[in-house]
N, C-alpha and C positions, 0 to 999 in steps of 0.2 A: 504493500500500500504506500504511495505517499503520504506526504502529510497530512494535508486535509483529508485524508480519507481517515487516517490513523485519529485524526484528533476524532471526527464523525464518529468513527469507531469507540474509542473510547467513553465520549459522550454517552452513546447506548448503553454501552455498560455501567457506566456513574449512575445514569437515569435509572435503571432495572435494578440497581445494588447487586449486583456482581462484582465479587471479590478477585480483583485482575491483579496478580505483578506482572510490572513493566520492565523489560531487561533491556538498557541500552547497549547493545553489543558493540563493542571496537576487537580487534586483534587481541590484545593481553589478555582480556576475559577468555577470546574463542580460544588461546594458547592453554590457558589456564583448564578449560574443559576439557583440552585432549589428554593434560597431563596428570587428570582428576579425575575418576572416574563419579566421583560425589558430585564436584561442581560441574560435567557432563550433566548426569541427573539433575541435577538442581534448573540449568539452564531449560532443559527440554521440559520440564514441569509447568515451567512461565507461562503465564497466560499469552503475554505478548514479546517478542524479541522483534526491536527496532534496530535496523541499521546505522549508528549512531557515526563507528569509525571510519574513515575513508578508505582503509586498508578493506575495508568488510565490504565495500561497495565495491573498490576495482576486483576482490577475488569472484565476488558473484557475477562480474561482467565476465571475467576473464576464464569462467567455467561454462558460459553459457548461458547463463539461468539471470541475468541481472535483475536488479531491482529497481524500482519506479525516479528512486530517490531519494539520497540521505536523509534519515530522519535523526539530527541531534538532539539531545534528550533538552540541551539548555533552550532552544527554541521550542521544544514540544511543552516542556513546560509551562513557558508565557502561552503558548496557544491557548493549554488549556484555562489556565486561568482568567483568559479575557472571553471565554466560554464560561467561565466561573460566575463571571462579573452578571451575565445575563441568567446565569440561573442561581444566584445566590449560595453558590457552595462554601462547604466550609472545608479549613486548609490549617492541615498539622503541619509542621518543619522540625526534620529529626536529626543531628548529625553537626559537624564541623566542633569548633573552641565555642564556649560561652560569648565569647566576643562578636564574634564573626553570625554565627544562629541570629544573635538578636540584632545583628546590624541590618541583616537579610530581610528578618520580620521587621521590621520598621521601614524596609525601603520596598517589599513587598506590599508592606498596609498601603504606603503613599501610592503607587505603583496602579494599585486594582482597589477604592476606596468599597469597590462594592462587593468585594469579596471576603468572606469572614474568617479573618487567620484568629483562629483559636486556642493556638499555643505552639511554643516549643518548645525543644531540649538539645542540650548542645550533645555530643557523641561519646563523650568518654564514660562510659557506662561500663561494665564486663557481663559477664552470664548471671552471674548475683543478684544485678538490678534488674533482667529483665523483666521480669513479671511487674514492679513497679512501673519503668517505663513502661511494660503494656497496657496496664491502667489506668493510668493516667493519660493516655491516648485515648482509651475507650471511652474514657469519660466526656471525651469532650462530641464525639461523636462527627469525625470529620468524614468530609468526602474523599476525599486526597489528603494521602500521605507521602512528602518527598525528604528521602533519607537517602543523608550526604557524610556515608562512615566511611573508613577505609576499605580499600580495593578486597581485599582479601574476607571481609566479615558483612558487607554490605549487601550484597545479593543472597547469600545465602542465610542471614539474619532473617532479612523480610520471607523469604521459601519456609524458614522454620514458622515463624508465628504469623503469616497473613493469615489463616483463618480466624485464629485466635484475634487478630486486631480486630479483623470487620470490618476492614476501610474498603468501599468502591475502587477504589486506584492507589497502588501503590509504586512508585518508583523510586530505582536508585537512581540519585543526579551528580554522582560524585562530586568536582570540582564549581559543582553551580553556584554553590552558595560565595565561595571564595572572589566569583568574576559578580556575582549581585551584592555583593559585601562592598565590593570595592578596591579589597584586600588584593585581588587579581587584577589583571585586566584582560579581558576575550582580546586574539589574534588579532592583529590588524586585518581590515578587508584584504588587501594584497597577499598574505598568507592564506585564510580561507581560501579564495579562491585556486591558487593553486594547491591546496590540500596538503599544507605543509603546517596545520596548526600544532600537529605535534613537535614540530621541531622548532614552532616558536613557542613553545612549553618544554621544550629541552633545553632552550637558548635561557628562559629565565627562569628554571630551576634543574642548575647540570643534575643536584644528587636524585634525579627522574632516571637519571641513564641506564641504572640496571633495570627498571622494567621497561626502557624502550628498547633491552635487548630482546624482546620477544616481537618484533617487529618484525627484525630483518630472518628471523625463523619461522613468522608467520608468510612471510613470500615465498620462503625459499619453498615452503610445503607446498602451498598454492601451487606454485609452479610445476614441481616436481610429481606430485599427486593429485594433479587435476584432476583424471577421471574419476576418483576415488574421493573428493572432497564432497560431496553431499551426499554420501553413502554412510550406509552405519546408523 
């Protein structure tokens, strides 16, 4: 789907209350599944996998099967919220420093005044808190939930307990809050468009470089195992 088909889509779902994770897929996640066979599982469970990385779009072109068109999770995000805005959703924010969460919620609230951000929680929780944090989510009773934890606990966090939340949409947005904080800044256009944003996100933060090594292992697979890449 593209975009608009994907936000449509989703809509439905938010509207029926249907319990969706939203997996925004790049490369490291897809590397991280072949080399898991948990976060495999976990992946193929998602309600929905958006083509988020540009790596995931040229492989899908280049196996034959391409897709409609990137869907970045930080632009799918604003979609939906200015979809929020016309139907009054409410909106939990889960994840990043204390800092950074509530800089987000404050420039989310300006942002969409007609959207109801109903709370949030910065990330550093362990397995101990969880049930408190799941509670305190429930209580508030959102539409959407966007949890922005690290790479490695983020997607599979939400696969554990989305029943247990009960949120209509739940997605991981990694690095979104850090570029709505402010604390970031998103690629210049000139990057975006040649599809080089991760390497102006290597440019201003080097110590990214060991998980940008699952990049250049993510082509070489591609390449090498084409016919075998959307197999299994």
């Amino acid at each position: 789907m593209n975009m608009q088909q994907t936000v449509n889509h989703l809509t439905d779902r938010i509207l029926s209350r249907q319990v969706t994770q939203v997996i925004t897929a790049n490369p490291i996640m897809v590397m991280s599944a072949l080399e898991s066979p948990e976060y495999m599982a976990m992946m193929k469970r998602a309600e929905l996998v958006v083509p988020d990385g540009t790596g995931v779009v040229w492989a899908a072109k280049h196996v034959g099967n391409p897709v409609a068109e990137r869907v970045p999770g930080f632009e799918l995000l604003h979609h939906l919220l200015r979809v929020g805005e016309s139907q009054g959703w409410k909106v939990y924010l889960l994840g990043s420093s204390p800092e950074i969460v509530r800089e987000t919620y404050d420039r989310l609230r300006a942002q969409f005044p007609k959207v109801s951000f109903v709370g949030y929680r910065d990330g550093f929780f362990g397995a101990s808190e969880d049930a408190e944090v799941i509670r305190a989510i429930r209580e508030t009773n959102p539409d959407l939930l966007f949890v922005a934890r690290g790479a490695d606990t983020q997607e599979p966090w939400i696969a554990r307990y989305k029943q247990e939340l009960n949120v209509p949409l739940i997605m991981g947005v990694g690095g979104s809050f850090d570029v709505i904080s402010g604390k970031t800044k998103r690629a210049p256009a000139a990057f975006q468009k040649l599809h080089l944003e991760w390497f102006y996100r290597l440019l201003k933060e080097p110590t990214r470089y060991k998980r940008m090594l699952a990049l250049p292992k993510f082509a070489v697979k591609v390449l090498r195992d084409k016919e075998n890449v959307q197999k299994g």
